[in-house]
Structure formats: C-alpha cells, structure tokens
GUBA-42630 format. One record per residue (C-alpha): residue in three letters; y, x, z. Coordinates in steps of 0.25 Angstrom, whole numbers, plus 5000, padded with zeros to 4 digits. Layout:
! GUBA-42630
Ala,Y,X,Z
...
! end
This chain:
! GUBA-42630
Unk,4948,5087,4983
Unk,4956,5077,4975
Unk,4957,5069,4989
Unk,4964,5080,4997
Unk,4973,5083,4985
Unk,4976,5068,4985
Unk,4979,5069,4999
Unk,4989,5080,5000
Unk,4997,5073,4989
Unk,4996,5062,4996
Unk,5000,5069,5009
Unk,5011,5076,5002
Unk,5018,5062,4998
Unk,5016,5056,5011
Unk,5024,5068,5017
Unk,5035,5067,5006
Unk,5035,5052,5006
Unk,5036,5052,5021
Unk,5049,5062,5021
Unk,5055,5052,5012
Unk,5052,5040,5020
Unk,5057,5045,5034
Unk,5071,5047,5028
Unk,5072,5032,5023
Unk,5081,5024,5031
Unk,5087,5011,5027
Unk,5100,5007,5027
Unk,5097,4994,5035
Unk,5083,4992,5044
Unk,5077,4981,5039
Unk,5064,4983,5047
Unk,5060,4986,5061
Unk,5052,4999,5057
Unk,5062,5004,5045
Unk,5060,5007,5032
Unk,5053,5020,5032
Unk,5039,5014,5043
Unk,5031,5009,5032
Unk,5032,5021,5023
Unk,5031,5030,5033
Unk,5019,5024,5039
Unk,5013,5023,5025
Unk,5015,5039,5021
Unk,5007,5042,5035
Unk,4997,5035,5031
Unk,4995,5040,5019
Unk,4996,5053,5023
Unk,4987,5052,5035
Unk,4977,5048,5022
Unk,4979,5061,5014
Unk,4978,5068,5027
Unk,4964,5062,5028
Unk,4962,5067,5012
Unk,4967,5081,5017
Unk,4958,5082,5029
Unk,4946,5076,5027
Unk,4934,5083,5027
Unk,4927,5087,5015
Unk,4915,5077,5019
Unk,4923,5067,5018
Unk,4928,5069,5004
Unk,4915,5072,4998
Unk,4910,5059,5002
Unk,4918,5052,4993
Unk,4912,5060,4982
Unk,4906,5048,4975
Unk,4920,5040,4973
Unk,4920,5032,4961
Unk,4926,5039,4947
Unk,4940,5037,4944
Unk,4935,5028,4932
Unk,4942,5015,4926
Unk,4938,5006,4938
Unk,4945,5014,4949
Unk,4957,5017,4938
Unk,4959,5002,4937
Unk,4959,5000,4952
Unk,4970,5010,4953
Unk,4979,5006,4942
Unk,4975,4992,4945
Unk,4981,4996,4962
Unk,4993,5003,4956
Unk,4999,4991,4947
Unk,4995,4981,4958
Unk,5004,4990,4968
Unk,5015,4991,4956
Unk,5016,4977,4954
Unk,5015,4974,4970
Unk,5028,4984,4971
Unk,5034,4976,4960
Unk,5031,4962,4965
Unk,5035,4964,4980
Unk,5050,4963,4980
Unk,5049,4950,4969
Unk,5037,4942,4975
Unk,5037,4946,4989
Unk,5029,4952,4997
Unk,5019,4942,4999
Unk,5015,4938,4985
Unk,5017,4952,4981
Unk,5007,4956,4991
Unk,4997,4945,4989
Unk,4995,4951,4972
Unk,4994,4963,4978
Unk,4983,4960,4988
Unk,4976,4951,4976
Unk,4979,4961,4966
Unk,4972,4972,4974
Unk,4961,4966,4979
Unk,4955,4960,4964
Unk,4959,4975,4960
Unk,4948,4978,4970
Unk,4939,4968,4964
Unk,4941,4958,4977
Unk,4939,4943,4973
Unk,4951,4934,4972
Unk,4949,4927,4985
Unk,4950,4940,4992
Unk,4962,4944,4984
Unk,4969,4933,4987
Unk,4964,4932,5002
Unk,4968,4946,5005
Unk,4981,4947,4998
Unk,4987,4935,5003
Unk,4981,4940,5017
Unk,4988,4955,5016
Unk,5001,4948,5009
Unk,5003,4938,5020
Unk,4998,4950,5032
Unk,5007,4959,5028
Unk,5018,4950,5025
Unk,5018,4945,5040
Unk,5015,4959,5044
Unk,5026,4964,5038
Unk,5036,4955,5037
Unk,5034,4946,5053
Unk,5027,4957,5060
Unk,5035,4971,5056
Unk,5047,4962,5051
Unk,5046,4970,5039
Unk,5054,4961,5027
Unk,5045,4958,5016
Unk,5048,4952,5003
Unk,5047,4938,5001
Unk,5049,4938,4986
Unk,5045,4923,4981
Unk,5041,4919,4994
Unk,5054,4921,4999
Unk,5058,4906,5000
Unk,5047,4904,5012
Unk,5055,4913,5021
Unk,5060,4905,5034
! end
C-alpha cells in the first residue's frame, strides 16, 4: 500500500514538475536540444515508474514482503546518498564536472560497500563516459571547473 501511495505522490510531482518544465525557454540556446530535453526526459521516466507502482499487480508487491526494516543500516545509506548528492550539487559548478563526478561515483560506491579499486574504476569511467557523452556527442557544455586550463 505504502508503494502505491509513494507512487501517486510521485506521479503528482512528475505532472506538476513537467507543466513547469515545458514553459522554460531560455533567452539564448546554448544547446542543440534546449534547456527543457533533459528535464523533460527525466520527469517521463520517473513517472512511467510510479505508473509501474500504481498498476502492478497485487502479486507483485507482496513479493517483496520480506524487505529489509528501515533500521540504522538502511538510515545511513539514505543520509549517507543524500549528503553525497548535496555536496555533488555543491562541488559541480567550482570543480568541474569531471572531478565532481568522479567523488561522486567513489563516494557512492564505498557507500555501497564497493572496494576502493572499483570506486575508483567506476567513477573515473562514468565521469569521463558522461563527460564525452555529453559534452562531444550531444554538444552539451559541461563545466570544467579546475580542469579548465586543458581545454584546446
């Protein structure tokens, strides 16, 4: 029950972050999809998700039944994702995109208990993927922050 309550609040912001996102327009294009793609593309999937938590079967939630407790562990793991989101926010504009985004990636996977090889592996992969992606491949402008004298 708590998942389909979750769901249409969920569903509910979707729709009225959505209305605010189509009205954006910015004074100057900057990218080739506009400003409002990436939030747009974000609300439908989340709220094709909480149309998934509205819909589903009632099989289906009762076999999750045996989820862990909202104990101490899972507490720390959510505090632990929420201050490492704040501090990313915080870091993006000052460090660049790249640096910001590998602590992110190592922050979040040693929050998961991953080992320091594959948090450093798999951050400098995502930072460096997504950075190419983004910035070469969709000729989205990124940040460089402090690694802004190796621009050519």
């Amino acid at each position: 029950m708590s998942q389909r309550i979750f769901g249409l609040v969920l569903l509910c912001a979707c729709v009225g972050l959505s209305i605010v996102a189509w009205g954006y327009h910015a004074p100057f294009s900057y990218e080739p999809v506009g400003p409002r793609a990436y939030p747009l593309l974000l609300l439908i999937l989340l709220g094709l998700g909480a149309i998934y938590l509205l819909v589903k079967p009632a099989s289906a939630s009762t076999a999750h039944a045996d989820e862990p407790p909202l104990d101490r562990h899972i507490l720390r793991k959510v505090v632990g994702c929420v201050v490492i989101f704040t501090l990313y926010a915080a870091l993006f504009e000052p460090l660049g995109f790249v640096p910001a985004s590998l602590i992110f990636g190592i922050a979040m996977v040693r929050l998961y208990d991953g080992t320091w090889a594959a948090s450093v592996i798999s951050g400098l992969v995502m930072a460096v993927g997504l950075y190419l992606l983004f910035d070469k491949a969709l000729d989205v402008p990124l940040p460089l922050g402090i690694l802004s004298a190796l621009e050519i």
